[in-house]
Structures are given as structure tokens and as C-alpha cells.
C-alpha angles and dihedrals in degrees: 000000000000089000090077112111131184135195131184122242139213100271131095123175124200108191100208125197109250080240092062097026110101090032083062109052081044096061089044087049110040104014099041092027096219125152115267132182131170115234120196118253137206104193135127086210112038109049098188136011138195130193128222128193101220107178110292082340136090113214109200113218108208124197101211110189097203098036117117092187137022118265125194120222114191123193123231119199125214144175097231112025094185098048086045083055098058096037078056097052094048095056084055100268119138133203119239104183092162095084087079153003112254134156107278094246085076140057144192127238140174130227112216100270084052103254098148122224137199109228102203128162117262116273100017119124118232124159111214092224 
């Protein structure tokens, strides 16, 4: 299992308490000046979302009813998700695929200080929202 290989993609996800939440996209839109745009969301656990063009990046900004802080979720991109997932596991990496609905090809992971990650196979095209 050395041959595993990950790489990381083009979405970021911020999950943002409802509290923060306008006062966010706001900062990103008229302080930063970046490009915004709301995309409509069908999640039981992400109510809005905004996209924001961040370099060669999308950051996801997540409107999380029952957050109190902001979290942020990266994605890692592999050529074999299922075999990433049990070199994973047995380095002593779960899934936990419960924090969020996502398409079954893929899975989430932790690292140890709790940043979550998608694990999603190379090439393939997933929007975080």
C-alpha cells in the first residue's frame, strides 16, 4: 500500500455559524472584493451556500444552522478512493461519513486536530456545496 498517493483539489468549504454567516460573505464580497455568487443547496445539513473564486481555488461558504464556530473542510484527491480509504484505516484513519451527505464514491475523514477532509477520486468533478 506505498503506492497511495493523494493530492489536494480546488474546494474549500468553511462551514459558518447562521450568526456569522451574512457578515461573512459580506467580508469576502465587498471587503476582499472577490467574486460571489449563491448557489442553490439541497442539504440537511448546510442551509446556504456562497462561492468564491479564490485564486485557482473555490472556497464554499456554508451557512451551518447549529454551528457555534467556523470550521474549515479541505478536499484530497486520489486515484483509488477505496484503496485510500483502507490504507487509511489501517493507519488508524476512520471514515466518518455521517457529518454530511456526499455521493458514495467519496468519503470523509479527520486528521488528528479534527480539520475534516473529502476524500474523492482524481479528475472527478464534485462541488463541496
Amino acid at each position: 500500500m506505498n503506492d497511495i498517493k493523494f493530492n489536494g483539489g480546488i474546494n474549500i468549504a468553511i462551514k459558518i455559524p447562521k450568526s456569522k454567516y451574512e457578515e461573512t460573505v459580506k467580508f469576502y464580497r465587498e471587503i476582499l472584493k472577490f467574486e460571489v455568487t449563491e448557489k442553490e443547496i439541497n442539504n440537511p445539513t448546510v442551509s446556504k451556500t456562497h462561492e468564491v473564486k479564490f485564486g485557482n481555488n473555490i472556497i464554499w461558504l456554508d451557512c451551518v444552522d447549529n454551528y457555534t464556530h467556523s470550521e474549515t473542510w479541505l478536499e484530497l484527491k486520489t486515484p483509488n478512493v477505496e484503496k485510500a480509504t483502507e490504507y487509511l484505516k489501517s493507519n488508524g484513519i476512520e471514515t466518518c461519513d455521517e457529518l454530511e451527505e456526499i455521493p458514495k464514491e467519496n468519503h470523509w475523514i479527520m486528521d488528528p486536530a479534527g480539520t475534516v477532509f473529502i476524500v474523492g477520486k482524481e479528475n472527478s468533478v464534485y462541488s463541496l456545496d
